[in-house]
Structures are given as C-alpha cells and as structure tokens.
C-alpha positions as CSV (number, residue, x, y, z in Angstrom):
1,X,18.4,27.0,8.9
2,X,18.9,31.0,9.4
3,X,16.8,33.4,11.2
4,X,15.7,36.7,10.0
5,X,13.2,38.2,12.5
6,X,11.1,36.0,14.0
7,X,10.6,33.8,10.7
8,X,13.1,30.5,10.5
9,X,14.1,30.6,6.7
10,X,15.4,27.4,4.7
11,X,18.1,27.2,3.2
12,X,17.3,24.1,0.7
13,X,15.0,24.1,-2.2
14,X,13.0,21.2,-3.0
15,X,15.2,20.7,-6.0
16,X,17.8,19.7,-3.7
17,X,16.1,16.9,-2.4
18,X,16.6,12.8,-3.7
19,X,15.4,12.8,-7.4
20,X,13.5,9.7,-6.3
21,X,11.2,11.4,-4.1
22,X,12.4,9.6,-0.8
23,X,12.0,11.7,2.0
24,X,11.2,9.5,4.7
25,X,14.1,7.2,4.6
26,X,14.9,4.7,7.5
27,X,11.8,3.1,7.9
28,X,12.7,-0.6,8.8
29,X,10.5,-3.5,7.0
30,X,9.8,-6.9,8.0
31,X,12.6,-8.6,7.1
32,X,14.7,-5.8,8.9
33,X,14.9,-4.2,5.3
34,X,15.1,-0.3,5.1
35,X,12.6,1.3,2.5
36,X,11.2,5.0,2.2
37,X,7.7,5.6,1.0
38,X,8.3,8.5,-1.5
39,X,5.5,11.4,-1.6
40,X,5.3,12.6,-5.1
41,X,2.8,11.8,-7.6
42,X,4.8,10.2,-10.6
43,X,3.7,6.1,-11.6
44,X,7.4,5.7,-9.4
45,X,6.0,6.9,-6.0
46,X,2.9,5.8,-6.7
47,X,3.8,1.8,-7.0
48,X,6.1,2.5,-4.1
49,X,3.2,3.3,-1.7
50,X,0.9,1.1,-3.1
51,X,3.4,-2.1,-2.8
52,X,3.9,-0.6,1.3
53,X,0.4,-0.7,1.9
54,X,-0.2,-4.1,0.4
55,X,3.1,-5.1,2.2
56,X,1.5,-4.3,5.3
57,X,-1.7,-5.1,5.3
58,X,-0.9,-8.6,3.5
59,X,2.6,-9.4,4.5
60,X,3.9,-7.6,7.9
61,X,4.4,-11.0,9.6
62,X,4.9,-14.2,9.8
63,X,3.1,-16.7,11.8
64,X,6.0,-18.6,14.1
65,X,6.4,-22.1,13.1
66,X,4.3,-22.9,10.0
67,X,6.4,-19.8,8.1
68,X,2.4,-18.1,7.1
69,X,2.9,-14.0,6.1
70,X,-0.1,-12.3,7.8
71,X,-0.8,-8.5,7.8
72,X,-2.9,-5.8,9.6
73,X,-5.9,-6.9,7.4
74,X,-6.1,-10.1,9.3
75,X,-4.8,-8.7,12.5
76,X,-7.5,-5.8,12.2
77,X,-9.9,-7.6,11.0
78,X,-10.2,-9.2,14.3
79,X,-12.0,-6.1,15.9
80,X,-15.6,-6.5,15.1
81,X,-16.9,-3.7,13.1
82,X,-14.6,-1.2,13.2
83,X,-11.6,-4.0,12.1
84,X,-13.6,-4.3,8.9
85,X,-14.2,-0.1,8.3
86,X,-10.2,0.5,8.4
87,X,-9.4,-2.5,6.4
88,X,-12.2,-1.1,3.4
89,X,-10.8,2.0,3.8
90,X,-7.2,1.1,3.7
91,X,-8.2,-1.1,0.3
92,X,-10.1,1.7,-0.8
93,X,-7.3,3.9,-0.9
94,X,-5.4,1.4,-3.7
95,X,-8.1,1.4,-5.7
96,X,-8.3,5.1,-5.2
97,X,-4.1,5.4,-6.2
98,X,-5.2,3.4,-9.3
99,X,-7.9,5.8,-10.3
100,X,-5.6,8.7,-10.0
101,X,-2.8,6.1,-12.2
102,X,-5.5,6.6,-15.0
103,X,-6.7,2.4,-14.8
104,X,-9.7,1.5,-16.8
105,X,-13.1,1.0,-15.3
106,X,-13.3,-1.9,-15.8
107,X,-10.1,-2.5,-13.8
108,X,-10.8,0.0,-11.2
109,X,-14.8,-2.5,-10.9
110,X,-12.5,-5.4,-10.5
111,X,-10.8,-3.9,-7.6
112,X,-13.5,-2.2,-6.0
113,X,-15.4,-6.0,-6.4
114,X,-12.3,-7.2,-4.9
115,X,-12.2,-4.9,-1.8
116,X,-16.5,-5.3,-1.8
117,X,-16.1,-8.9,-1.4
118,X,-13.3,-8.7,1.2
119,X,-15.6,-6.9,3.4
120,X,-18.3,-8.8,2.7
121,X,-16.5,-11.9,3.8
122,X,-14.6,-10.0,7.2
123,X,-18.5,-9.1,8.3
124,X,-19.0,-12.7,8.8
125,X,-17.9,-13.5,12.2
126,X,-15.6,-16.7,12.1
127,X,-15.3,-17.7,8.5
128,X,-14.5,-13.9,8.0
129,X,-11.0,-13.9,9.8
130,X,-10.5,-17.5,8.5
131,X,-11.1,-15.4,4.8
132,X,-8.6,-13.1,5.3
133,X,-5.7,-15.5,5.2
134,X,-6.9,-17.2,1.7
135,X,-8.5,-14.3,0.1
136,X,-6.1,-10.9,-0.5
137,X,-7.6,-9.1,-2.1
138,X,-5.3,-6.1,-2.1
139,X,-2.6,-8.4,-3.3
140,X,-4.8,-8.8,-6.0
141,X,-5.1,-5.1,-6.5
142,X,-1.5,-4.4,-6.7
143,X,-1.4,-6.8,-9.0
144,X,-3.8,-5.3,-11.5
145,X,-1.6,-2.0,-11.0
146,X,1.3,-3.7,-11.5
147,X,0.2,-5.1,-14.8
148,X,-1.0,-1.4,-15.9
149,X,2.3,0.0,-14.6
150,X,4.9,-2.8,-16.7
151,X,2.5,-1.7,-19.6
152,X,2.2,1.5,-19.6
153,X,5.1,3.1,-17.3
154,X,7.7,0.4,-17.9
155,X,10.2,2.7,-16.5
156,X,8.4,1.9,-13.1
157,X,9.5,-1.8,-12.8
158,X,11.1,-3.2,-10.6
159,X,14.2,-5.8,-11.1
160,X,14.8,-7.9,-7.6
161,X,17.5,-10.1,-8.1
C-alpha cells in the first residue's frame, strides 16, 4: 500500500483476488478443518455460507462420550427468550439465502414452516431444548437448497471423497 497525501491508495484490484471468492481464509472448523466463508453472490458462495451456518448451528460439537454433534441452536436455545429470537433469526437468514437463490414458494413455505415450527417447539420450556437435538430444522433447509442447487447450478456440488 502507497501514500499519496493523506489518502492510503491500493495497489490490488479486486480482480486480483481468489476466483472463488475466499477472502476470509483460515478460519478453523470443528474437526480442526480450515474453511473460508466466501462473500460473493454466485449459487458457489451462496451454498458455502449456507452449509457454515447450518454447520454451526447444527453441528459445532460433539457431546463427550456418546459421540452426539450439537450446535449453537441447542446451546442458544438454552437462554430463555432471547435463545429462541437469535436461533429464528439465524434460520431466517437460510431461508432468506434461498429466496435470493430464486427457490419456489412452495419451497421457501417449507422452510419458513420448518424454522416456525422450530421456534414453536424452543418456546416450550423443557421439551423445547430436548427438541432441538431431534428436530433440525435448518439441516432440513440446507437440504432443500441443496436439492435446488444439484438441480439447477450443478456446477455448485460438492464431491467429498
């Protein structure tokens, strides 16, 4: 970076940065894995940040001894009321990320249902945070955008092997 007066000036152009879209890199995940959470707005870096925030609100951790993955949404949803606001809002948002992917309405009902029915449950005192370990429903989201993705942006898939 070079100086000319008082304002810094950059010397890269975003068409120097990662094709993918990665510009967070390092991040660690559970399993001590690195992954990024890419910022454009391509079906690519959309699935990416929609499989991170399932990850962790479904998946972040695993229970010691009976090998159970757990996430924020159970750990959150501990906190009375406000445990069940930032959950909704946190499943909101990957139903909002499959609106802007273009998903039918009746899709986009079925996850909003799913989300509704969450929260319903969480509101519930005891049987609520019992719920949230059987019942995920943003697992269930991302995989109704997963479905849409493999169908319609097959470039998007991912191969694990």
């Amino acid at each position: 970076m070079t100086t000319s007066g008082n304002r810094p000036t950059i010397l890269s152009r975003p068409s120097d940065r990662s094709r993918s879209g990665f510009e967070n890199a390092g991040a660690a995940g559970p399993e001590g894995q690195s992954f990024a959470v890419p910022t454009g707005s391509d079906p690519h870096s959309v699935r990416a940040r929609v499989e991170a925030v399932e990850l962790l609100l479904e998946r972040s951790f695993r229970v010691p001894g009976v090998n159970m993955p757990i996430g924020l949404d159970a750990l959150i949803g501990l906190i009375p009321v406000v445990g069940d606001i930032v959950t909704t809002a946190l499943g909101a948002y990957i139903v909002w990320e499959a609106r802007n992917l273009g998903l039918s309405k009746w899709h986009l009902t079925r996850m909003g249902a799913n989300v509704a029915f969450d929260t319903l449950l969480g509101l519930v005192p005891v049987v609520g945070d019992a719920a949230d370990f059987v019942f995920r429903s943003n697992t269930r989201n991302l995989r109704i955008i997963k479905k849409h993705l493999d169908k319609h942006h097959p470039e998007t898939k991912v191969i694990e092997g």
